[in-house]
TORNUDREN-243926 format. One record per residue (C-alpha): x, y, z; residue number from 0; residue in one letter. Coordinates in Angstrom, 3 decimals, padded with zeros to 6 digits. Layout:
<nodes>
{c1 = X c2 = Y c3 = Z nr = NUM rest = a}
...
</nodes>
This chain:
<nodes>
{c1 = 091.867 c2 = 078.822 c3 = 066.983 nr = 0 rest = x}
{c1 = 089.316 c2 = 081.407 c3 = 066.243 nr = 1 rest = x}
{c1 = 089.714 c2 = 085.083 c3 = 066.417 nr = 2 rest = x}
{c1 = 087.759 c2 = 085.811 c3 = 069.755 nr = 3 rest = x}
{c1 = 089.625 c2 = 083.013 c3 = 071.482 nr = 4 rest = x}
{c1 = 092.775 c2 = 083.874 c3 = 069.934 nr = 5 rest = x}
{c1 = 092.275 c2 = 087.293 c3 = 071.500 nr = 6 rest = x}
{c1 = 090.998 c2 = 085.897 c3 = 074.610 nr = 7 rest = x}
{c1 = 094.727 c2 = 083.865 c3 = 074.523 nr = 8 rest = x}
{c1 = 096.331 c2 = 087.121 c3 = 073.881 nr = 9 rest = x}
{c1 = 094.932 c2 = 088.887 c3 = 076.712 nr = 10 rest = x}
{c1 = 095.070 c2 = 086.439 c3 = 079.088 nr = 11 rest = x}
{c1 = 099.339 c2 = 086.503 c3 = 078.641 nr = 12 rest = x}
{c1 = 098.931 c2 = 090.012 c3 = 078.663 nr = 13 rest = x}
{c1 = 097.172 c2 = 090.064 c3 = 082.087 nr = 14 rest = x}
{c1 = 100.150 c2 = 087.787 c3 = 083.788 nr = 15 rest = x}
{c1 = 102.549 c2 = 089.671 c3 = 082.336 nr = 16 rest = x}
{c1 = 100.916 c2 = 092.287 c3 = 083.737 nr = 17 rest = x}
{c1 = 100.629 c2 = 090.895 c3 = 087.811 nr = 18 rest = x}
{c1 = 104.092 c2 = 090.146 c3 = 087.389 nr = 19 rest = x}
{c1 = 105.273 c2 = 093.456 c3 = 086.576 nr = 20 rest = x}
{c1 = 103.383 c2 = 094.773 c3 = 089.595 nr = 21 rest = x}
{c1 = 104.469 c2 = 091.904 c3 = 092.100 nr = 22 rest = x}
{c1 = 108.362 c2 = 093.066 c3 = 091.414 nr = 23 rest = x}
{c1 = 109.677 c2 = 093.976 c3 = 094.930 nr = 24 rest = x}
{c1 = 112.628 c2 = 096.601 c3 = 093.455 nr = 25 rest = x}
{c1 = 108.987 c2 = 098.771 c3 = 092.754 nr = 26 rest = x}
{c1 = 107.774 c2 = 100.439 c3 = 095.281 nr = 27 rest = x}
{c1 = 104.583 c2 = 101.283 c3 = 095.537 nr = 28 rest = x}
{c1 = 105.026 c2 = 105.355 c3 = 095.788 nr = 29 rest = x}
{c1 = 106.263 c2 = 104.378 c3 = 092.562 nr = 30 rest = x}
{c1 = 103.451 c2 = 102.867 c3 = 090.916 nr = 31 rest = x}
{c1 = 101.465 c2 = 105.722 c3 = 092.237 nr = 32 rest = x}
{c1 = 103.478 c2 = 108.205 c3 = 090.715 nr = 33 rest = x}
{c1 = 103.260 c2 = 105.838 c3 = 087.330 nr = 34 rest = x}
{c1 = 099.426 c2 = 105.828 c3 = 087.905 nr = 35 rest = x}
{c1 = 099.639 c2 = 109.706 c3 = 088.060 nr = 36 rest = x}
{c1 = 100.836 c2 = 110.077 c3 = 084.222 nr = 37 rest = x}
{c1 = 098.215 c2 = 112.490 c3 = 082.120 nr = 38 rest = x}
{c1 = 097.926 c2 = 109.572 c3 = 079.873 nr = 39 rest = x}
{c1 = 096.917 c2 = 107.354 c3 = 082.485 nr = 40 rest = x}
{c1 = 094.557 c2 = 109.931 c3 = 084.201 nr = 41 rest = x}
{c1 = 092.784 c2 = 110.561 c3 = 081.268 nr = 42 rest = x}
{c1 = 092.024 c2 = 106.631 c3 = 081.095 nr = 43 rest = x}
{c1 = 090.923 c2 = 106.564 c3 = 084.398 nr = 44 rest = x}
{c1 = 087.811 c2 = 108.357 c3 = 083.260 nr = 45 rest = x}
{c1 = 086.879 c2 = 105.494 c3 = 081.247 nr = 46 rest = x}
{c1 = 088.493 c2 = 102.962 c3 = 083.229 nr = 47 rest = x}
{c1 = 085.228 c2 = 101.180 c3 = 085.290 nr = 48 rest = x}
{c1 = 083.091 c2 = 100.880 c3 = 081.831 nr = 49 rest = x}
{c1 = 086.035 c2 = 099.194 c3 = 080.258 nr = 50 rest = x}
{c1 = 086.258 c2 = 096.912 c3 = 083.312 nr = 51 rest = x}
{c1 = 082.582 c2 = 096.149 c3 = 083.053 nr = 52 rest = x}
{c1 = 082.989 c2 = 095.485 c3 = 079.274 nr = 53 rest = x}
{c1 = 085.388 c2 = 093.340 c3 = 079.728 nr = 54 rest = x}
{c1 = 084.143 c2 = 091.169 c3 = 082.364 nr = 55 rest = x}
{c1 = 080.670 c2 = 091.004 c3 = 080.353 nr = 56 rest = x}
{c1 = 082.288 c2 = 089.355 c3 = 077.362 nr = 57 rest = x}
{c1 = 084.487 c2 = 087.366 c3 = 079.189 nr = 58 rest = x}
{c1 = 081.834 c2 = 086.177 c3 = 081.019 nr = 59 rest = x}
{c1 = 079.846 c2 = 085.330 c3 = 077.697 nr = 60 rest = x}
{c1 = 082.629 c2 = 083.701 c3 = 076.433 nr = 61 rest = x}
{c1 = 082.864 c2 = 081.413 c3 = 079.786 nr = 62 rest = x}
{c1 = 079.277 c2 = 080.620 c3 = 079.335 nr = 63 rest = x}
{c1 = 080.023 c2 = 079.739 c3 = 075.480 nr = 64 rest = x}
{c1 = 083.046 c2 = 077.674 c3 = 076.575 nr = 65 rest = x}
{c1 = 080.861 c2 = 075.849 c3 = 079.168 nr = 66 rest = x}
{c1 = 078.093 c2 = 075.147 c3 = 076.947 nr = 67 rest = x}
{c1 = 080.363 c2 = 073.587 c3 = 074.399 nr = 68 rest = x}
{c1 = 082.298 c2 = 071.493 c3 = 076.652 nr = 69 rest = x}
{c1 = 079.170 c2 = 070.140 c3 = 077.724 nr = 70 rest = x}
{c1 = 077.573 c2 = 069.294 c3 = 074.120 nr = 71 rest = x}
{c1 = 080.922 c2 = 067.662 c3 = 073.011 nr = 72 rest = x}
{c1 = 080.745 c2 = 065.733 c3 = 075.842 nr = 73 rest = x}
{c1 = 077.769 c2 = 064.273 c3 = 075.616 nr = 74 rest = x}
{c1 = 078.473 c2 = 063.240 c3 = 072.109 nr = 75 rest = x}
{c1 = 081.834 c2 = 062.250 c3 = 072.867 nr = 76 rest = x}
{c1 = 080.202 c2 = 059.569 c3 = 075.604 nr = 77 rest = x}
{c1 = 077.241 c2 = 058.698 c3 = 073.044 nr = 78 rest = x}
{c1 = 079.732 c2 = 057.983 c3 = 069.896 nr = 79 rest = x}
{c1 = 082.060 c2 = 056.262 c3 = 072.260 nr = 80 rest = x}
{c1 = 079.164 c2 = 053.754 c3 = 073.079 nr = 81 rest = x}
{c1 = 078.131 c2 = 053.158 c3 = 069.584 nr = 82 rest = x}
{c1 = 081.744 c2 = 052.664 c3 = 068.866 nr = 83 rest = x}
{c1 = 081.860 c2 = 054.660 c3 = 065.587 nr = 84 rest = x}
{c1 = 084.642 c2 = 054.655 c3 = 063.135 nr = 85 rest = x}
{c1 = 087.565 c2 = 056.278 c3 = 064.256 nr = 86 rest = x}
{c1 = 088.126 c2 = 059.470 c3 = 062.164 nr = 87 rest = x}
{c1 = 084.570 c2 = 060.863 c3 = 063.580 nr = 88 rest = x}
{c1 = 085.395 c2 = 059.525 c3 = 067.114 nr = 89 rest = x}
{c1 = 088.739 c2 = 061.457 c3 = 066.635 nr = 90 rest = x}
{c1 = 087.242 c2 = 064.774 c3 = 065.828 nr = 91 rest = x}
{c1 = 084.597 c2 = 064.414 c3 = 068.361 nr = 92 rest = x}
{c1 = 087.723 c2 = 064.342 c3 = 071.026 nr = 93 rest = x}
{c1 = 089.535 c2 = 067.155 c3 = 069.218 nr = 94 rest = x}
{c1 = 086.444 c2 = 069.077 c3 = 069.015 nr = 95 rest = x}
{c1 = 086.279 c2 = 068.493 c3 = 072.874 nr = 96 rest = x}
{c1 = 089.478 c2 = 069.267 c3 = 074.008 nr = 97 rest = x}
{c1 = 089.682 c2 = 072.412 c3 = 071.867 nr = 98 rest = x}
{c1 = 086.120 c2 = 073.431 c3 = 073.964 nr = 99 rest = x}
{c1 = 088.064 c2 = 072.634 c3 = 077.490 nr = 100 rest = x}
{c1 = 090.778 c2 = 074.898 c3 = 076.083 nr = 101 rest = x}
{c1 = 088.647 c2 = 077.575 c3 = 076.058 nr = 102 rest = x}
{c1 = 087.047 c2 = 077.577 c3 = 078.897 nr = 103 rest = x}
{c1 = 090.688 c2 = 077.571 c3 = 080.674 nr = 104 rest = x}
{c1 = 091.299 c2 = 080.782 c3 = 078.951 nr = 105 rest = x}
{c1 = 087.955 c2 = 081.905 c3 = 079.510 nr = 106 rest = x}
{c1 = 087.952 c2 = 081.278 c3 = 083.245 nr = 107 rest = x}
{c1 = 092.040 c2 = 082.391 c3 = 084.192 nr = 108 rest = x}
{c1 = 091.293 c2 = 085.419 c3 = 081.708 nr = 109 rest = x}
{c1 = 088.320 c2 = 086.509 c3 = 084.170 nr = 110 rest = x}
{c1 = 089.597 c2 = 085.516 c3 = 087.397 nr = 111 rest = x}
{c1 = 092.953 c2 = 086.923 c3 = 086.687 nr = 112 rest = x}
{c1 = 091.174 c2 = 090.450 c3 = 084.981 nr = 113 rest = x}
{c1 = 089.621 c2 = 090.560 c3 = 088.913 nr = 114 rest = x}
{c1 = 092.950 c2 = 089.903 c3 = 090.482 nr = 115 rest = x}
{c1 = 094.524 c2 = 092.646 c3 = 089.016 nr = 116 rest = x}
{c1 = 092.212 c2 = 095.020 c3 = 089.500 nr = 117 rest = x}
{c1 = 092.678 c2 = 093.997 c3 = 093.352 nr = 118 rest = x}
{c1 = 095.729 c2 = 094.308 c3 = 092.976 nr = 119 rest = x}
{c1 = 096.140 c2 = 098.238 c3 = 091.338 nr = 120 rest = x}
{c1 = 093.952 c2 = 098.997 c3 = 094.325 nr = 121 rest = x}
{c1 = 095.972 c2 = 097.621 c3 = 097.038 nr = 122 rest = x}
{c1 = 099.313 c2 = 099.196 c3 = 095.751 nr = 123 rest = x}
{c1 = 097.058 c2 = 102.168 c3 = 095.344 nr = 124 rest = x}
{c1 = 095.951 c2 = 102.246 c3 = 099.119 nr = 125 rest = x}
{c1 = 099.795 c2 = 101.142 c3 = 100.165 nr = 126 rest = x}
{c1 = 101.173 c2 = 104.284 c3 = 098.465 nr = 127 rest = x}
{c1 = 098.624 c2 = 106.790 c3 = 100.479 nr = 128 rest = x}
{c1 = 099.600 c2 = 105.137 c3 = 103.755 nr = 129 rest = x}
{c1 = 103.191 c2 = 105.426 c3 = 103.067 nr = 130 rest = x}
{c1 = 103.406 c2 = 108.475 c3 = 101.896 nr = 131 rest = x}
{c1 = 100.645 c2 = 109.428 c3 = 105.140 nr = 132 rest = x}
{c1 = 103.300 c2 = 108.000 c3 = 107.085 nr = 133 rest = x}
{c1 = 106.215 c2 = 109.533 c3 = 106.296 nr = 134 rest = x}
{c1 = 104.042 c2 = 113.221 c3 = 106.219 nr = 135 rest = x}
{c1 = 103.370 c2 = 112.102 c3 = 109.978 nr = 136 rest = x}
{c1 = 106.929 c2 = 111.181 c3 = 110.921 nr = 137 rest = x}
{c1 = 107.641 c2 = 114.898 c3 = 109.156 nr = 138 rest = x}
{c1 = 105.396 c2 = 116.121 c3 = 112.006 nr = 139 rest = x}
{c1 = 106.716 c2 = 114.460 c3 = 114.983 nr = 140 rest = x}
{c1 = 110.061 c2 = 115.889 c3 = 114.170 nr = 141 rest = x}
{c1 = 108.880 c2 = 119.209 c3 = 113.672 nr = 142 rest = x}
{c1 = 107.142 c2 = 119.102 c3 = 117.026 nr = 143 rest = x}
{c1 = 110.218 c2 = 117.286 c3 = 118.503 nr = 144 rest = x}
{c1 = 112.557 c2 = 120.012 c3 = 117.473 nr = 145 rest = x}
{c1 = 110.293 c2 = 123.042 c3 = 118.553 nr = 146 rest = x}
{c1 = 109.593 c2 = 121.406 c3 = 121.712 nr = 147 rest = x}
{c1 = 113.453 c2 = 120.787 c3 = 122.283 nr = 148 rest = x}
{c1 = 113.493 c2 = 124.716 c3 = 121.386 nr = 149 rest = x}
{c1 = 111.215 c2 = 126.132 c3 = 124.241 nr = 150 rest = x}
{c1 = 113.004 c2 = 123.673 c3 = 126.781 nr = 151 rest = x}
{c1 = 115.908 c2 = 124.977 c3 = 125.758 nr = 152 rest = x}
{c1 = 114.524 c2 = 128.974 c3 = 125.948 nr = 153 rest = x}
{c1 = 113.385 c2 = 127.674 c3 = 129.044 nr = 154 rest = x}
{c1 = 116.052 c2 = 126.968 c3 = 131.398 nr = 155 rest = x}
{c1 = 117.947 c2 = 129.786 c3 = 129.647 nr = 156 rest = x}
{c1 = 115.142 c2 = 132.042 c3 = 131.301 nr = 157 rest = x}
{c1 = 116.002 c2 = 130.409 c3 = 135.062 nr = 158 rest = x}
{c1 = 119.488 c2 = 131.006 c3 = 134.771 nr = 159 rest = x}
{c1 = 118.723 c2 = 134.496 c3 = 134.036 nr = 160 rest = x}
{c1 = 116.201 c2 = 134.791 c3 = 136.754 nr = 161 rest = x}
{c1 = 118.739 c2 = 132.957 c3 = 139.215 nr = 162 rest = x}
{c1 = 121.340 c2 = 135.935 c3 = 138.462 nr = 163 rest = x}
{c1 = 118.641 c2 = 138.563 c3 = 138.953 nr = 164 rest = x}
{c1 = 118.127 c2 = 139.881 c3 = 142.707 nr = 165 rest = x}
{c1 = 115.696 c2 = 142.688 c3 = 141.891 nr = 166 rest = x}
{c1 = 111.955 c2 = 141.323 c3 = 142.659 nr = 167 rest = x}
{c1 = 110.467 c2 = 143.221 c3 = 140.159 nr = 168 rest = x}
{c1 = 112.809 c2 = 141.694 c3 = 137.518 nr = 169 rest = x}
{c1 = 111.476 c2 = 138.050 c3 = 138.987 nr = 170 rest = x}
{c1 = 108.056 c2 = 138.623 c3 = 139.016 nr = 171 rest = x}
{c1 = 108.832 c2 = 139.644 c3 = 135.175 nr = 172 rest = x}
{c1 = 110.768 c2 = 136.119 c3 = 134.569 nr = 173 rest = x}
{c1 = 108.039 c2 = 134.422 c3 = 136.603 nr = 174 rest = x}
{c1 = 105.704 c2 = 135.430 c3 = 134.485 nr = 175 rest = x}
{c1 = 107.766 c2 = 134.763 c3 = 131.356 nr = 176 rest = x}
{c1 = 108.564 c2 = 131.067 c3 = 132.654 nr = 177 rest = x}
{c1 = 104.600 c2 = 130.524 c3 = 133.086 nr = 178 rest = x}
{c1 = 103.962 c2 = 131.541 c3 = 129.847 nr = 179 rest = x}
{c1 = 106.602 c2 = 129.085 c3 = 128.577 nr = 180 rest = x}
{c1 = 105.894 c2 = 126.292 c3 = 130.781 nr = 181 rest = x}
{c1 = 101.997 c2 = 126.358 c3 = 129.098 nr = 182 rest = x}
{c1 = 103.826 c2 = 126.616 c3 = 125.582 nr = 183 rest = x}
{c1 = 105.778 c2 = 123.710 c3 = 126.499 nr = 184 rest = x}
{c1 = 102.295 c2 = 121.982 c3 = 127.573 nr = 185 rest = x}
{c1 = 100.533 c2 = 122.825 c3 = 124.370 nr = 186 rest = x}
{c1 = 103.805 c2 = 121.229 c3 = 122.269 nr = 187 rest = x}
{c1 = 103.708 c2 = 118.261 c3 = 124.424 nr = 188 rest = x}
{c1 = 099.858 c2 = 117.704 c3 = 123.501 nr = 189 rest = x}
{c1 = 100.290 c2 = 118.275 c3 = 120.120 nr = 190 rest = x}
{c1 = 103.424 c2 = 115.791 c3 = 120.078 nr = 191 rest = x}
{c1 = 101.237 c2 = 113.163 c3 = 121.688 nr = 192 rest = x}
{c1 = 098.422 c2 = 113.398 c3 = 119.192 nr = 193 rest = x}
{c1 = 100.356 c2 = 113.528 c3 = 116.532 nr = 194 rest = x}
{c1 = 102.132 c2 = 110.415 c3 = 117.629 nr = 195 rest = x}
{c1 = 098.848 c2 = 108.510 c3 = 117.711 nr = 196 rest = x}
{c1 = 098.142 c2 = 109.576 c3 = 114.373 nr = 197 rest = x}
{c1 = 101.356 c2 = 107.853 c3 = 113.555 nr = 198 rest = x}
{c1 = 100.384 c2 = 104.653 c3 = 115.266 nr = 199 rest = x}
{c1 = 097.075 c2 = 104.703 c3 = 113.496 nr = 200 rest = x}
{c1 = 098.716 c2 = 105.389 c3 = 110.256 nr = 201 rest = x}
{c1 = 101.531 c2 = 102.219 c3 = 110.756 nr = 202 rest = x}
{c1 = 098.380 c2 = 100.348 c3 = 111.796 nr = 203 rest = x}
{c1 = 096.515 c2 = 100.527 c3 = 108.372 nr = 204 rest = x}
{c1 = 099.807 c2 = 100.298 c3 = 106.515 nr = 205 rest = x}
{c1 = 100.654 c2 = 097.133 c3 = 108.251 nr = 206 rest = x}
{c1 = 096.941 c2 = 095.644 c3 = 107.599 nr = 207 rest = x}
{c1 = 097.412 c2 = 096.551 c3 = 104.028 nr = 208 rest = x}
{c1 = 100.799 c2 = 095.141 c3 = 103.534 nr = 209 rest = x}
{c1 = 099.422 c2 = 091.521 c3 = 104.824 nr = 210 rest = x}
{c1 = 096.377 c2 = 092.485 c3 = 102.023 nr = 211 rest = x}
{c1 = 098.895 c2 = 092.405 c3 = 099.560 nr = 212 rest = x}
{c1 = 100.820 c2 = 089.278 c3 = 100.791 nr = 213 rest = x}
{c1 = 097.521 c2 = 087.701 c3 = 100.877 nr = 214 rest = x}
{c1 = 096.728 c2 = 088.801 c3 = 097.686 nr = 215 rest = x}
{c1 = 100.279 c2 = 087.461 c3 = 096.215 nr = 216 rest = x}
{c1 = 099.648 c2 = 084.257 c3 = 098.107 nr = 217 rest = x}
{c1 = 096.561 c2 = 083.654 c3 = 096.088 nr = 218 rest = x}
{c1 = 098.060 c2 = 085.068 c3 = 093.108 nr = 219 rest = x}
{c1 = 101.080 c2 = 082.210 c3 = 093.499 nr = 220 rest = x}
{c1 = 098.443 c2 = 079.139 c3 = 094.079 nr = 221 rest = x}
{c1 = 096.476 c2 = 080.254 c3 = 090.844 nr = 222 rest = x}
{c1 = 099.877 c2 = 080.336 c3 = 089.198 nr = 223 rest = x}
{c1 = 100.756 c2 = 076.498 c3 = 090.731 nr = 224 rest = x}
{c1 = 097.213 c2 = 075.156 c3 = 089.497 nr = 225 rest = x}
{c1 = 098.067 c2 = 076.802 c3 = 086.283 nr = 226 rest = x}
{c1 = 100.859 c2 = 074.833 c3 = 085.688 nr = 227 rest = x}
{c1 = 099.654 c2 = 072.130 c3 = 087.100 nr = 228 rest = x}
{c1 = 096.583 c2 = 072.144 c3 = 084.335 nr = 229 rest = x}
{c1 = 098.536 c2 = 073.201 c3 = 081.444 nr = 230 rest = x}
</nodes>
């Protein structure tokens, strides 16, 4: 084996060792966000799409290369089989043939795969922001919650006090008070309400991008299957 193809080999074991790390449940994915978020990584990031680019350029050369070989050896290997030439050539003919389909194998799984985990970075990625939207919105209703459970509370405390007062003047006071509480109480409730569709909304796109990533590890198991199945 050559050294690109030998390289091409190495990468493409890299690559599923790789998707399998990710696709371990005991991660999370506020995990791999806050793995993502190392200075070493960050600084990467910067050159992160050119090196994807690269990549898929020369693996996509390499395809092409693969293809193009498997496609003059077997043409020879059909014409020597037909003029039924000794066996030694025939035999290297085949080898030369197989070792073509080979590469393109690692050629092709090395690309697709090199696409598949970029996906799949991205998805975790977006997973991690809705979580961590979702539990910043959860923080929210509870806050709200509590401070509306506070002013309902400073609110009946205000009518028993204004039940115990006779003087008018005193009432009109607590009236007044009451009102003033009653719109607070109002403005909490609104604020509860929109914040709880925010919270709906959020569990929405979380849910959409969970099935994403099932999808994604769906895919990612056939590939794996055929894989097998070819090798």
């Amino acid at each position: 084996m050559t050294f690109q193809w030998t390289a091409v080999a190495t990468f493409l074991y890299g690559e599923i060792g790789v998707i399998l790390v990710l696709c371990l449940p005991f991660i999370s994915p506020l995990r791999w966000q806050k793995i993502f978020m190392i200075p070493l990584w960050s600084k990467m990031a910067v050159f992160w799409n050119k090196m994807f680019l690269t990549i898929i350029v020369l693996l996509i050369v390499l395809f092409l290369d693969a293809v193009r070989e498997v496609r003059k050896y077997s043409a020879v290997h059909v014409n020597e089989k037909a003029a039924n030439v000794n066996t030694n050539a025939f035999d290297h003919i085949q080898m030369n043939l197989l070792r073509s389909q080979r590469n393109l194998y690692l050629s092709g799984f090395s690309l697709f795969l090199w696409l598949v985990l970029r996906r799949t970075v991205t998805l975790l990625t977006q997973l991690a922001k809705g979580m961590a939207s979702h539990a910043a919105l959860e923080m929210q209703v509870n806050d709200a919650t509590e401070a509306a459970k506070k002013y309902m509370a400073e609110n009946e405390r205000l009518q028993e006090a204004l039940s115990e007062k006779g003087s008018s003047k005193k009432k009109e006071s607590a009236e007044a008070t009451d009102e003033k509480l009653k719109k607070e109480v109002e403005h909490l409730k609104a604020e509860l309400q929109k914040t709880s569709n925010a919270l709906i909304k959020a569990n929405d796109e979380v849910t959409a991008v969970k099935k994403q990533s099932e999808g994604l590890k769906r895919e990612y198991d056939h590939l794996m299957k055929e894989y097998e199945r070819l090798q």
